[in-house]
CHARMM internal coordinates of N, CA and C (Angstrom, degrees):
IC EDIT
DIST 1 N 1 CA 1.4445
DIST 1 CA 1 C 1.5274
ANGL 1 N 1 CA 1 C 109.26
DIST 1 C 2 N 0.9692
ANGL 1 CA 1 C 2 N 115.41
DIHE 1 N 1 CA 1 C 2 N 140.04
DIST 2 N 2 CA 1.7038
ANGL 1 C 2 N 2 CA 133.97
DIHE 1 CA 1 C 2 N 2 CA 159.56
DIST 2 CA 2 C 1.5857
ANGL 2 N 2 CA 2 C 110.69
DIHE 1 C 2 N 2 CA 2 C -38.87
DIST 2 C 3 N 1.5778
ANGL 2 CA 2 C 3 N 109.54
DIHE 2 N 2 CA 2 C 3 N 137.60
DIST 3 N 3 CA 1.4773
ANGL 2 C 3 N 3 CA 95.29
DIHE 2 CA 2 C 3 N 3 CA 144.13
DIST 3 CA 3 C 1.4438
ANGL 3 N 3 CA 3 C 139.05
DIHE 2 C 3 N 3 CA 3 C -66.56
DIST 3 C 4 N 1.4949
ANGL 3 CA 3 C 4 N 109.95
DIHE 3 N 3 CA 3 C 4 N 1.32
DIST 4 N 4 CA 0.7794
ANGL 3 C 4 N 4 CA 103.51
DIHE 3 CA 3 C 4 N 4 CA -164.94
DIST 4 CA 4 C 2.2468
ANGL 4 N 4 CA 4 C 119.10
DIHE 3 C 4 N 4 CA 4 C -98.00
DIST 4 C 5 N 1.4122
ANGL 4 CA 4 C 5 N 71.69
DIHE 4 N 4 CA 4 C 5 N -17.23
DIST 5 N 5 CA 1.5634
ANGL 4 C 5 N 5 CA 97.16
DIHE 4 CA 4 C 5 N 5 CA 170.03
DIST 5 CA 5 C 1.3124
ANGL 5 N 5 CA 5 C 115.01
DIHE 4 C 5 N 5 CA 5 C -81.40
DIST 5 C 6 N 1.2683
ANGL 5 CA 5 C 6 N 131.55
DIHE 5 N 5 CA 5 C 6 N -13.63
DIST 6 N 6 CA 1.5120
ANGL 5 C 6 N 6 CA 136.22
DIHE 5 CA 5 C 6 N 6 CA -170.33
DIST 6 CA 6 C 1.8555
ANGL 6 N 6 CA 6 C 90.26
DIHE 5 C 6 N 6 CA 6 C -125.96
DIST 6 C 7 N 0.8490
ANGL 6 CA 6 C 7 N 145.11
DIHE 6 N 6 CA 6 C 7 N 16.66
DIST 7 N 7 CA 1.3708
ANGL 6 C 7 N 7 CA 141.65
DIHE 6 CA 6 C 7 N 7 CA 120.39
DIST 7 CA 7 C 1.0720
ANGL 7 N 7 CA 7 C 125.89
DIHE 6 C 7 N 7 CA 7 C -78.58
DIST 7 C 8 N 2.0940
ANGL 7 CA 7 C 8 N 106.23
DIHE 7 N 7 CA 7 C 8 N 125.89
DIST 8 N 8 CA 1.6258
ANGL 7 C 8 N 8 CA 118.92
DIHE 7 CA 7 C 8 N 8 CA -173.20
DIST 8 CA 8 C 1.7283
ANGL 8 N 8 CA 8 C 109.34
DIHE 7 C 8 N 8 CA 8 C -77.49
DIST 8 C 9 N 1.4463
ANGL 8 CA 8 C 9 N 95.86
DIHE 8 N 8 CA 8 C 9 N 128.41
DIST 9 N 9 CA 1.4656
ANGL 8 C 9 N 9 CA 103.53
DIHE 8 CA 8 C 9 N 9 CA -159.08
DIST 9 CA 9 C 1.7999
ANGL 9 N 9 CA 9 C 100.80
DIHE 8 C 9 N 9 CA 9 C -69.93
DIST 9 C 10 N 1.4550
ANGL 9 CA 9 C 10 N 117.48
DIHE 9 N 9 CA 9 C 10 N 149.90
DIST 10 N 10 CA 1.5300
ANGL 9 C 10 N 10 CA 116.18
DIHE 9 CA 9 C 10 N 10 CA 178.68
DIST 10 CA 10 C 1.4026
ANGL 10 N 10 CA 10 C 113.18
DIHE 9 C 10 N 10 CA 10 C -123.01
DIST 10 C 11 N 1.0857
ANGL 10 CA 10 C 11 N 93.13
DIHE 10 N 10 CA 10 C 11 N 156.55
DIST 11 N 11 CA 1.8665
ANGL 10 C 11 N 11 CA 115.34
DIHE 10 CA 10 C 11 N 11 CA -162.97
DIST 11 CA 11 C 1.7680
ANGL 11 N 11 CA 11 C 117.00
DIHE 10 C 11 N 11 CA 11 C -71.90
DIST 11 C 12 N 0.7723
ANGL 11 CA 11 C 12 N 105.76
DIHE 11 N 11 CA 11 C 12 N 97.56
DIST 12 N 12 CA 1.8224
ANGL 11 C 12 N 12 CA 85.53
DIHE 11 CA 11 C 12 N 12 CA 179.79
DIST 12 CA 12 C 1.6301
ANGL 12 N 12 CA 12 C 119.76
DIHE 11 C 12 N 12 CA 12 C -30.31
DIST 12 C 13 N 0.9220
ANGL 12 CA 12 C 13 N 149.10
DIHE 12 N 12 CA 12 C 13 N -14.21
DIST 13 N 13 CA 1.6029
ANGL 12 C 13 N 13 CA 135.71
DIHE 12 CA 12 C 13 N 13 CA 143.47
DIST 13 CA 13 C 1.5632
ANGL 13 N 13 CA 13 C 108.18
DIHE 12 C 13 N 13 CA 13 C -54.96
DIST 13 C 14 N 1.0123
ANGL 13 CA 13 C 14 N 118.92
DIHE 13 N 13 CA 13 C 14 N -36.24
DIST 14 N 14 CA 1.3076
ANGL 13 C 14 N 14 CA 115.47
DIHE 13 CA 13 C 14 N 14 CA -154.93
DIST 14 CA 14 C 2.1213
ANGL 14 N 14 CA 14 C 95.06
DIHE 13 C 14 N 14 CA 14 C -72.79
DIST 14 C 15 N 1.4554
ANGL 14 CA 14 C 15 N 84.63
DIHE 14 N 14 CA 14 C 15 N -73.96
DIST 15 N 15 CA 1.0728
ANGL 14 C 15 N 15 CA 89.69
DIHE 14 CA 14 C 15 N 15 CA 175.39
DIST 15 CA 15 C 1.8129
ANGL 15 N 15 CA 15 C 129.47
DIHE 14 C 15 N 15 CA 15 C -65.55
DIST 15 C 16 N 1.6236
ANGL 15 CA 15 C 16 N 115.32
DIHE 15 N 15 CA 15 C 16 N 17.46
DIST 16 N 16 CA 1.3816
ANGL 15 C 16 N 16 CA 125.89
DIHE 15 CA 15 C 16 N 16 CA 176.28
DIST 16 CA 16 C 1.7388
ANGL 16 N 16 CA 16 C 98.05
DIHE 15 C 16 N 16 CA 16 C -105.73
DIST 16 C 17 N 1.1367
ANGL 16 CA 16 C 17 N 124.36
DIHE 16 N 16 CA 16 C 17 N -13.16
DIST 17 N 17 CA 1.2567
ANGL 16 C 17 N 17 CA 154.57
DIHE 16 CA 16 C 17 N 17 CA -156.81
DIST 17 CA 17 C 1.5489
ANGL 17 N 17 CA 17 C 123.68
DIHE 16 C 17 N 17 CA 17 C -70.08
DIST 17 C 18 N 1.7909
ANGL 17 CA 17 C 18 N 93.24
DIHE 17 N 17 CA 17 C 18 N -68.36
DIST 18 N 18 CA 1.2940
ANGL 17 C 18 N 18 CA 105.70
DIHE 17 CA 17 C 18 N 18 CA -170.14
DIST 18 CA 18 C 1.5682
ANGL 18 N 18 CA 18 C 82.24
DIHE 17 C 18 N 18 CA 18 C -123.71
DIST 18 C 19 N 1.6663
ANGL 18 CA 18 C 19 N 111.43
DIHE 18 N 18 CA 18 C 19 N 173.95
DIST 19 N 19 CA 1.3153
ANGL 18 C 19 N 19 CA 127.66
DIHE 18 CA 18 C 19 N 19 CA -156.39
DIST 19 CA 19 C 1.6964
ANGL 19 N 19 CA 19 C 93.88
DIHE 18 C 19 N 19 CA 19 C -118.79
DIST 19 C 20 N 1.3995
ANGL 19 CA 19 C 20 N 80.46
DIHE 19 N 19 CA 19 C 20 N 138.14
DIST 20 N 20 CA 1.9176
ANGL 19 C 20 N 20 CA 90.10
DIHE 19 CA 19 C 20 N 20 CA -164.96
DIST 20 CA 20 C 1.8821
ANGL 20 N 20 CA 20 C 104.13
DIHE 19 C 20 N 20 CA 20 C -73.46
DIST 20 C 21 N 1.4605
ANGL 20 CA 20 C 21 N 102.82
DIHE 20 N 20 CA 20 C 21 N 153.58
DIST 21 N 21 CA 1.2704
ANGL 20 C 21 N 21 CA 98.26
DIHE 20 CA 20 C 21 N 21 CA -172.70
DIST 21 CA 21 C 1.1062
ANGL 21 N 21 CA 21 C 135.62
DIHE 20 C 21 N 21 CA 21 C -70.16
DIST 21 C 22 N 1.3033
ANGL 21 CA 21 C 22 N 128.61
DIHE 21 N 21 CA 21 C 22 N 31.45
DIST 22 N 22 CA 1.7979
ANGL 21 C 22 N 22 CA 151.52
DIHE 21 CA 21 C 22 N 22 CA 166.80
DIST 22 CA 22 C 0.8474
ANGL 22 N 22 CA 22 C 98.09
DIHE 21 C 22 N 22 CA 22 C -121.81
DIST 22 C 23 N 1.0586
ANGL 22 CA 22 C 23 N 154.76
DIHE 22 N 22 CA 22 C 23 N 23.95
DIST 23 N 23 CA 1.7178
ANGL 22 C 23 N 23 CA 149.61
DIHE 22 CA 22 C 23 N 23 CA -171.39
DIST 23 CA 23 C 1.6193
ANGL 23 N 23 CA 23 C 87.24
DIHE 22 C 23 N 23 CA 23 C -107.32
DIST 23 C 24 N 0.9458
ANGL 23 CA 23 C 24 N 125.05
DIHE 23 N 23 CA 23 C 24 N 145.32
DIST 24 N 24 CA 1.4448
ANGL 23 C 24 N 24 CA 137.89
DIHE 23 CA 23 C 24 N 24 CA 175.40
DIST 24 CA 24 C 1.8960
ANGL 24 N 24 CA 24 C 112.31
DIHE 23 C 24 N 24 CA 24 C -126.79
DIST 24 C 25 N 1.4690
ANGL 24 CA 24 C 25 N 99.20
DIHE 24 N 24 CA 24 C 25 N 91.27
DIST 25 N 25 CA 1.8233
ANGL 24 C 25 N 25 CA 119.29
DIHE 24 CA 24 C 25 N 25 CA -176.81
DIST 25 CA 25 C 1.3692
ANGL 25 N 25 CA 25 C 94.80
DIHE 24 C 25 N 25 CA 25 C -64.20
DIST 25 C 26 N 1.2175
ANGL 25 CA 25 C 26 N 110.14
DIHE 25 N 25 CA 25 C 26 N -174.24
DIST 26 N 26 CA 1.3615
ANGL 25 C 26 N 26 CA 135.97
DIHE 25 CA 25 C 26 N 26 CA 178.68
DIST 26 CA 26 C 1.8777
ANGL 26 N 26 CA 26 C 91.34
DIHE 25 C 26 N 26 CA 26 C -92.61
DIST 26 C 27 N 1.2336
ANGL 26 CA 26 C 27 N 116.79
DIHE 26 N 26 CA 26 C 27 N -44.64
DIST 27 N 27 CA 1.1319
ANGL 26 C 27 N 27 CA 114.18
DIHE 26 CA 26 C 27 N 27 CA -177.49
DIST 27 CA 27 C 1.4411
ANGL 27 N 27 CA 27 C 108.86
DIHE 26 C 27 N 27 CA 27 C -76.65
DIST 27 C 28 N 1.2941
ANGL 27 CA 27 C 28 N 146.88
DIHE 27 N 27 CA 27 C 28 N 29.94
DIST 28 N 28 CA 0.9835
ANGL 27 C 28 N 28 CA 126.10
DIHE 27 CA 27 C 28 N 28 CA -150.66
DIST 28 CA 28 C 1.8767
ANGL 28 N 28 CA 28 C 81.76
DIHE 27 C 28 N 28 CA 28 C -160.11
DIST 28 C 29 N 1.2657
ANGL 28 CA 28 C 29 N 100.55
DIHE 28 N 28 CA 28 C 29 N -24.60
DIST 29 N 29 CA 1.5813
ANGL 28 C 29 N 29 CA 91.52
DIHE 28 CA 28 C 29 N 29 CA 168.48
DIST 29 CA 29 C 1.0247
ANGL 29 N 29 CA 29 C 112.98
DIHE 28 C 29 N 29 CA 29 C -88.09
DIST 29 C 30 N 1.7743
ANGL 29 CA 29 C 30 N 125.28
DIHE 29 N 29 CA 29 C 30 N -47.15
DIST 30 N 30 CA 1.4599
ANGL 29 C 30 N 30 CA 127.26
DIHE 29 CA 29 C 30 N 30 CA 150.41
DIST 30 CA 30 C 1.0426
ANGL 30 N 30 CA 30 C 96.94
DIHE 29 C 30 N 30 CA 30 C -18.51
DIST 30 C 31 N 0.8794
ANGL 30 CA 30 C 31 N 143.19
DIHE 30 N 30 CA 30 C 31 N -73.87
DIST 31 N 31 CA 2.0471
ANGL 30 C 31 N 31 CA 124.77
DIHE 30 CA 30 C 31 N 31 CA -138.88
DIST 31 CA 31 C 1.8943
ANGL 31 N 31 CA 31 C 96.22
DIHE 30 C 31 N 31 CA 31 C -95.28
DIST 31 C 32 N 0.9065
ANGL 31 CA 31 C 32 N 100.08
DIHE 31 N 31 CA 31 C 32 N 11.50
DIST 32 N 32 CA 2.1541
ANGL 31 C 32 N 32 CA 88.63
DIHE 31 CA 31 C 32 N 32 CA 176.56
DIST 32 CA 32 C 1.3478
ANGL 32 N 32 CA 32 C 88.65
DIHE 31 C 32 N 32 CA 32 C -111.68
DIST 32 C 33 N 1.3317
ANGL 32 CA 32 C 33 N 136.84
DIHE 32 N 32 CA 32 C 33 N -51.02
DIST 33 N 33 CA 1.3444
ANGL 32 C 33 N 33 CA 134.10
DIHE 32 CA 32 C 33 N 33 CA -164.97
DIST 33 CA 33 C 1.8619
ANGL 33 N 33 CA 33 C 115.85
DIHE 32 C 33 N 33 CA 33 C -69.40
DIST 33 C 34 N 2.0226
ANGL 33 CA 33 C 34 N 108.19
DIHE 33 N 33 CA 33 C 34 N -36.58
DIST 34 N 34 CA 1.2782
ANGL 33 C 34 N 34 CA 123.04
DIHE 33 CA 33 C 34 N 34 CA 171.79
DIST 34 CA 34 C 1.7124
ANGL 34 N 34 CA 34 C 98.75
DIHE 33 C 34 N 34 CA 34 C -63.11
DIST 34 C 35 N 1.3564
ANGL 34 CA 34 C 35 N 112.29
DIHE 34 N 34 CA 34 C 35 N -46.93
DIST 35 N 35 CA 1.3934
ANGL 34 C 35 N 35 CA 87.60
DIHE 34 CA 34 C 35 N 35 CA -168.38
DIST 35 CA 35 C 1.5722
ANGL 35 N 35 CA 35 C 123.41
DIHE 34 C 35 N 35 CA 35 C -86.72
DIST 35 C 36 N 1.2081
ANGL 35 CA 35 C 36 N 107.41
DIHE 35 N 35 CA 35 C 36 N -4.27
DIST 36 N 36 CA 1.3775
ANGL 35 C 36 N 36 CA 126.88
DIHE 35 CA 35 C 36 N 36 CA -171.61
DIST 36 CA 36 C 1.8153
ANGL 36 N 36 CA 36 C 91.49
DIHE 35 C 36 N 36 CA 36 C -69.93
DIST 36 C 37 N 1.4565
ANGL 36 CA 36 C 37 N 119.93
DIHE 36 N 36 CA 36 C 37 N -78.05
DIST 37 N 37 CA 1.2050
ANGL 36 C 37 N 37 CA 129.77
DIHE 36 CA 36 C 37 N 37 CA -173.08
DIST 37 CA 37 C 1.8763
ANGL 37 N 37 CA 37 C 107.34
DIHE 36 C 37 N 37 CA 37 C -40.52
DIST 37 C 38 N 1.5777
ANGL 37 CA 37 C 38 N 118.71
DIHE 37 N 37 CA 37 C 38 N -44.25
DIST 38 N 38 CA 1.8808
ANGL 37 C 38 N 38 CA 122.41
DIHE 37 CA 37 C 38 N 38 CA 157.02
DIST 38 CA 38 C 1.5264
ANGL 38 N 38 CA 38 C 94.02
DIHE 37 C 38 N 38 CA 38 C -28.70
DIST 38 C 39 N 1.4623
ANGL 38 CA 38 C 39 N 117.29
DIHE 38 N 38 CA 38 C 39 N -82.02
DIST 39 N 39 CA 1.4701
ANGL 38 C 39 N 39 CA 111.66
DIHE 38 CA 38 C 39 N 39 CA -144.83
DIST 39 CA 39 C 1.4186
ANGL 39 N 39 CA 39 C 115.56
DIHE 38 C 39 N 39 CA 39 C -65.83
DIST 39 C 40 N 1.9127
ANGL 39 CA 39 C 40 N 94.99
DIHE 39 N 39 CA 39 C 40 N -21.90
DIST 40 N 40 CA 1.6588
ANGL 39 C 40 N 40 CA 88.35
DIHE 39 CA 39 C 40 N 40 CA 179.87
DIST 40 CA 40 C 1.3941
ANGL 40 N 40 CA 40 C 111.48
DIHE 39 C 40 N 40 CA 40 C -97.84
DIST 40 C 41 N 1.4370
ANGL 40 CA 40 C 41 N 108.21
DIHE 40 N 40 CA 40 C 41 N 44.46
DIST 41 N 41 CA 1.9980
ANGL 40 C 41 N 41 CA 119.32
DIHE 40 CA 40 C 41 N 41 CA 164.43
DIST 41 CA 41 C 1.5789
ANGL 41 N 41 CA 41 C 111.36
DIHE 40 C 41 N 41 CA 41 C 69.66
DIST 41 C 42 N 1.4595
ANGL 41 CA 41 C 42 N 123.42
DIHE 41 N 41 CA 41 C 42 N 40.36
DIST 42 N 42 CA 1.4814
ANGL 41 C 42 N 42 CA 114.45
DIHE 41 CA 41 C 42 N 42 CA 177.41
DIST 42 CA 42 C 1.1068
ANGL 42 N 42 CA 42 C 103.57
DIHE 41 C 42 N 42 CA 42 C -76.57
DIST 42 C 43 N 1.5568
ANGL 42 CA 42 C 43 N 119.98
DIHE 42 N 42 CA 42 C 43 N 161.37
DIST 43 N 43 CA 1.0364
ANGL 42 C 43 N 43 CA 142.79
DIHE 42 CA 42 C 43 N 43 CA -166.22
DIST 43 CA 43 C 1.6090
ANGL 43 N 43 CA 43 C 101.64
DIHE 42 C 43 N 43 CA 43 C -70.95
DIST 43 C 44 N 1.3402
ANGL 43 CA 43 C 44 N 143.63
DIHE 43 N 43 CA 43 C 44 N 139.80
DIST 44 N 44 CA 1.3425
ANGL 43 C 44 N 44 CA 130.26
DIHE 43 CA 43 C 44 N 44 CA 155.02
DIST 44 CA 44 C 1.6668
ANGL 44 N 44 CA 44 C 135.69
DIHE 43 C 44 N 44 CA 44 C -43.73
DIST 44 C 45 N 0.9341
ANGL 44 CA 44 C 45 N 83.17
DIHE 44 N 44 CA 44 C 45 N -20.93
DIST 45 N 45 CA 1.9235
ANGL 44 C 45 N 45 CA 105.60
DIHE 44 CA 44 C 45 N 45 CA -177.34
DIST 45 CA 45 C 1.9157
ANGL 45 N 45 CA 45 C 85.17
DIHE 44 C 45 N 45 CA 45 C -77.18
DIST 45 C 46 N 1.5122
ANGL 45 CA 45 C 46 N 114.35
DIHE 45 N 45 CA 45 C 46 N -63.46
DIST 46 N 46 CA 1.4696
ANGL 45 C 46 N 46 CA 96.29
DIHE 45 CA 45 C 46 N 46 CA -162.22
DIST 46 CA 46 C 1.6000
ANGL 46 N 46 CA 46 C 115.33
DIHE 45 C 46 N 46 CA 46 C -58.70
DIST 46 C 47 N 1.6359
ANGL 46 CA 46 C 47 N 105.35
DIHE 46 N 46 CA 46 C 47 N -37.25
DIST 47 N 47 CA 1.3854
ANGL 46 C 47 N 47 CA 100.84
DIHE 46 CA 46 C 47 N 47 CA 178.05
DIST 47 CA 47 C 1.2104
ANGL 47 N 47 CA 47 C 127.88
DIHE 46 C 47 N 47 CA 47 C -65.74
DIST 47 C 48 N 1.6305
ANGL 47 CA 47 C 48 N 117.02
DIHE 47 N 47 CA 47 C 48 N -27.58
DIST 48 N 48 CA 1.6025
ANGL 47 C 48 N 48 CA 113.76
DIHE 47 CA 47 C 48 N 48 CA 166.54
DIST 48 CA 48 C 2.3624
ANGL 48 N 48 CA 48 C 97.54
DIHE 47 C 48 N 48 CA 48 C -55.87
DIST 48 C 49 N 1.1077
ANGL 48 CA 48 C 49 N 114.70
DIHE 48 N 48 CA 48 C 49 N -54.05
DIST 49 N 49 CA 1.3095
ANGL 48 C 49 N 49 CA 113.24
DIHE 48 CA 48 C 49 N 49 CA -163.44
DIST 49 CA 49 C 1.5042
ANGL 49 N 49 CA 49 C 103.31
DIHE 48 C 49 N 49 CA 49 C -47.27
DIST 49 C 50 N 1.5852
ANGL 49 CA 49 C 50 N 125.71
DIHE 49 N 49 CA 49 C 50 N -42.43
DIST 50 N 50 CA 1.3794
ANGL 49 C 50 N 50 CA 141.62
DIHE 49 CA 49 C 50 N 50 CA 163.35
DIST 50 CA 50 C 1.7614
ANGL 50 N 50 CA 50 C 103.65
DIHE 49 C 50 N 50 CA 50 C -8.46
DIST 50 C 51 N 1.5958
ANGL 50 CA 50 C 51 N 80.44
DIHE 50 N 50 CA 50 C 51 N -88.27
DIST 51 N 51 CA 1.3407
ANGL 50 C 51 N 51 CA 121.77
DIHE 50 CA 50 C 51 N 51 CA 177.84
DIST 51 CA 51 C 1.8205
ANGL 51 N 51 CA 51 C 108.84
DIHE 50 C 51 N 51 CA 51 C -29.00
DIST 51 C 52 N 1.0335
ANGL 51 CA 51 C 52 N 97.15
DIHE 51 N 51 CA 51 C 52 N -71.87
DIST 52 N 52 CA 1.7993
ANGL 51 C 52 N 52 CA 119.68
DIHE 51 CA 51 C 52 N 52 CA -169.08
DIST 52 CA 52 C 1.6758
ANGL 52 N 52 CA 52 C 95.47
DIHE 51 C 52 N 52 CA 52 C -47.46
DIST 52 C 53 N 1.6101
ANGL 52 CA 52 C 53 N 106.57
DIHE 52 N 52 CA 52 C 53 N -63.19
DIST 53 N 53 CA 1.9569
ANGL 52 C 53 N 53 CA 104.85
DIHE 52 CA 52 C 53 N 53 CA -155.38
DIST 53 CA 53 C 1.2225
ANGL 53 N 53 CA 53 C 94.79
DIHE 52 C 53 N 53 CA 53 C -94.35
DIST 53 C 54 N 1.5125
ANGL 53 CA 53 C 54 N 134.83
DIHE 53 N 53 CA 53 C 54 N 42.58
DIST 54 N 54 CA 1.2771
ANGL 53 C 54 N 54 CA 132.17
DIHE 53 CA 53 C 54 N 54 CA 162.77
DIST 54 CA 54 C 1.8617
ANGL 54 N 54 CA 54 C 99.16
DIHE 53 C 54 N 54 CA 54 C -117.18
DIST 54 C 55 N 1.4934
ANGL 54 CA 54 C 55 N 106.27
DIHE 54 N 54 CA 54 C 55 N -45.07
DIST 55 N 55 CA 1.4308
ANGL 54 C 55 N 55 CA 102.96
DIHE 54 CA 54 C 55 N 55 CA 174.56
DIST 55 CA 55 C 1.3646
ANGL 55 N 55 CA 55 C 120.08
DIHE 54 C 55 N 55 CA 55 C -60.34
DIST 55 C 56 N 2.0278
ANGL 55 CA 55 C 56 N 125.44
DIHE 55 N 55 CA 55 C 56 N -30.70
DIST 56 N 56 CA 0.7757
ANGL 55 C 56 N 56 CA 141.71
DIHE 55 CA 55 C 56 N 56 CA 134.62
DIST 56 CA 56 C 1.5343
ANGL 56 N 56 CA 56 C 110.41
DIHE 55 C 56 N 56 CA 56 C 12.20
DIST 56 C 57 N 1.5742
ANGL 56 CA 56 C 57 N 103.02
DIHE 56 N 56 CA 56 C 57 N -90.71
DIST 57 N 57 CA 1.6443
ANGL 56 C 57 N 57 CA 154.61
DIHE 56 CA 56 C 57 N 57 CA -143.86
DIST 57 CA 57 C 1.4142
ANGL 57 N 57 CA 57 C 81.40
DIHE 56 C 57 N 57 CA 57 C -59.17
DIST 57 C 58 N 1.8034
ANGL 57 CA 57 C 58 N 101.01
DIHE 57 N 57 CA 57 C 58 N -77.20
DIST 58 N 58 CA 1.2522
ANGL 57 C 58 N 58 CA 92.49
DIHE 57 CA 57 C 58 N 58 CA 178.16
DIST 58 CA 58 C 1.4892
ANGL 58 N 58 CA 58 C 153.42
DIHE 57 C 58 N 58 CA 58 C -41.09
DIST 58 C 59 N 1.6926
ANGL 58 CA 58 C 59 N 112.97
DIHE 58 N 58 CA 58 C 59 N -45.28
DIST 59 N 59 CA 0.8650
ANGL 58 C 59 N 59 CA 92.50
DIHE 58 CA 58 C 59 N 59 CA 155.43
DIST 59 CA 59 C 1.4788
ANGL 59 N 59 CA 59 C 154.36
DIHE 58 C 59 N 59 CA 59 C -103.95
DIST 59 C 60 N 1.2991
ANGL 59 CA 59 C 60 N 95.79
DIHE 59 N 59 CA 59 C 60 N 26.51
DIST 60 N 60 CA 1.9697
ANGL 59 C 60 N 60 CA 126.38
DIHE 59 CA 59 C 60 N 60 CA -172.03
DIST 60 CA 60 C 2.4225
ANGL 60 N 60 CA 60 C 74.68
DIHE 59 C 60 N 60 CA 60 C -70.64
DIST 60 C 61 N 1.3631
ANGL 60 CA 60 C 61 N 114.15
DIHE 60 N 60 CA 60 C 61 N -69.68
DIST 61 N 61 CA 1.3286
ANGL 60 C 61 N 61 CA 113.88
DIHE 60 CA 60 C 61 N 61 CA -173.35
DIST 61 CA 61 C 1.2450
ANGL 61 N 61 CA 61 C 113.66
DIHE 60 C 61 N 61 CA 61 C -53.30
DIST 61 C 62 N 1.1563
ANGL 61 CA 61 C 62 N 142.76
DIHE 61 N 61 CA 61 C 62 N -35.46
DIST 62 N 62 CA 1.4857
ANGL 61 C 62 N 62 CA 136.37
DIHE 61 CA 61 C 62 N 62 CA 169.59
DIST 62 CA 62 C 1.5849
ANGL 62 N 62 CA 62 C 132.03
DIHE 61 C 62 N 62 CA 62 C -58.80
DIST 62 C 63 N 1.7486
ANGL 62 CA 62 C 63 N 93.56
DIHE 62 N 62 CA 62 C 63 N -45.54
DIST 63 N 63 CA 1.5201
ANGL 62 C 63 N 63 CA 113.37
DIHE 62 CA 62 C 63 N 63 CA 171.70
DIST 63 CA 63 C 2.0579
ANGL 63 N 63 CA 63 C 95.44
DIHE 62 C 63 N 63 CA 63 C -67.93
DIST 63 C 64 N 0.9524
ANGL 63 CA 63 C 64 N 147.29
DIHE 63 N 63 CA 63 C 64 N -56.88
DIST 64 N 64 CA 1.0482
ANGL 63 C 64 N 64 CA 156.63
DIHE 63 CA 63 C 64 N 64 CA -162.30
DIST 64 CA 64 C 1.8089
ANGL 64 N 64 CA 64 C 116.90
DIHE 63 C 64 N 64 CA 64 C -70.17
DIST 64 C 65 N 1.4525
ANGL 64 CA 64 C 65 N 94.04
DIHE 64 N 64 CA 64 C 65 N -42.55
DIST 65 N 65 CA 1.6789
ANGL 64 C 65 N 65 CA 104.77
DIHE 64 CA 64 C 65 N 65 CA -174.78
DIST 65 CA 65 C 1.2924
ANGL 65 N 65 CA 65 C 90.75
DIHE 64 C 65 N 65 CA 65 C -124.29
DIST 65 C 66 N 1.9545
ANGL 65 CA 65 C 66 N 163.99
DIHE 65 N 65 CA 65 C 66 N 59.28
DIST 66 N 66 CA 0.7941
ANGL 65 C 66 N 66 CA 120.70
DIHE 65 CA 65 C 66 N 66 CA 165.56
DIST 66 CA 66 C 1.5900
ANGL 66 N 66 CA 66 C 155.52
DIHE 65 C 66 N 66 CA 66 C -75.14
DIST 66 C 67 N 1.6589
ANGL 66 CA 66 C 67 N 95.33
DIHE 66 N 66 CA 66 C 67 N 42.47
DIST 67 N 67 CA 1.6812
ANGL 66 C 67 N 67 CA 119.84
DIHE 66 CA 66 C 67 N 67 CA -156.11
DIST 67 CA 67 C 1.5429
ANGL 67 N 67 CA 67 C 88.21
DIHE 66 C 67 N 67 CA 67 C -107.56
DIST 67 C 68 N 1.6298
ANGL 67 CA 67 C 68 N 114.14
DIHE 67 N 67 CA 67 C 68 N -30.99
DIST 68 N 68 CA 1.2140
ANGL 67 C 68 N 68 CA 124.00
DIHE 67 CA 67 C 68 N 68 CA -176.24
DIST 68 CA 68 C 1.6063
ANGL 68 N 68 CA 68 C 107.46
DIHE 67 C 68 N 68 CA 68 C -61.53
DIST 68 C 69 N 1.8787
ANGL 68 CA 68 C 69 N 132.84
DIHE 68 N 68 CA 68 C 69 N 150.51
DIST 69 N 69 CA 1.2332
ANGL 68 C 69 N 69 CA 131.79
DIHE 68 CA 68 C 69 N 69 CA 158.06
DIST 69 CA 69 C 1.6048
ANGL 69 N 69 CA 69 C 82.19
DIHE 68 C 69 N 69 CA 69 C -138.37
DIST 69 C 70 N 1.7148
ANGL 69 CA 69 C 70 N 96.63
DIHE 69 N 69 CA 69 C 70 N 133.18
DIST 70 N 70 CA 1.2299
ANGL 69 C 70 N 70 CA 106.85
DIHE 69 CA 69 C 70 N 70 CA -177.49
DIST 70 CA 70 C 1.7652
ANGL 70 N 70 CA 70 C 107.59
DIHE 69 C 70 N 70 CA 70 C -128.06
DIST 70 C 71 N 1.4178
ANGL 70 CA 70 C 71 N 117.14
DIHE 70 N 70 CA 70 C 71 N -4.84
DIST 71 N 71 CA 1.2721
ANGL 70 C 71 N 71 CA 116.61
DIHE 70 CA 70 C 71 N 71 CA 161.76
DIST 71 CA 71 C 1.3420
ANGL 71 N 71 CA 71 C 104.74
DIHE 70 C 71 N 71 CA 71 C -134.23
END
COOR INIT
IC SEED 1 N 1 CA 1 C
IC BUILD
């Protein structure tokens, strides 16, 4: 059999839904750049700050745009 026959077929919502895996989110740069700065030895203090003015970010854009979905 094919792989292609033993793959469960998906719905166009489904797949209109979630963001295909080359798609590069806002959340998805967050997490290459957060973890990038880990390996290159940031201080814990900066990565909590990471953390903090990104949740910030977020919701300064939600309260402001809430038509916007950005993760």
């Amino acid at each position: 059999m094919s792989s292609s026959v033993l793959e469960p077929l998906q719905t166009e919502a489904k797949r209109e839904s979630a963001p295909e895996a080359n798609t590069l989110t806002l959340e998805r740069l967050f997490n290459r750049y957060y973890t990038a700065r880990q390996v290159a030895g940031a201080a814990g203090r900066t990565l909590h700050d990471y953390i903090k003015h990104m949740e910030w970010f977020r919701r300064i854009v939600q309260i402001d745009n809430s038509y916007i979905s950005l993760f």
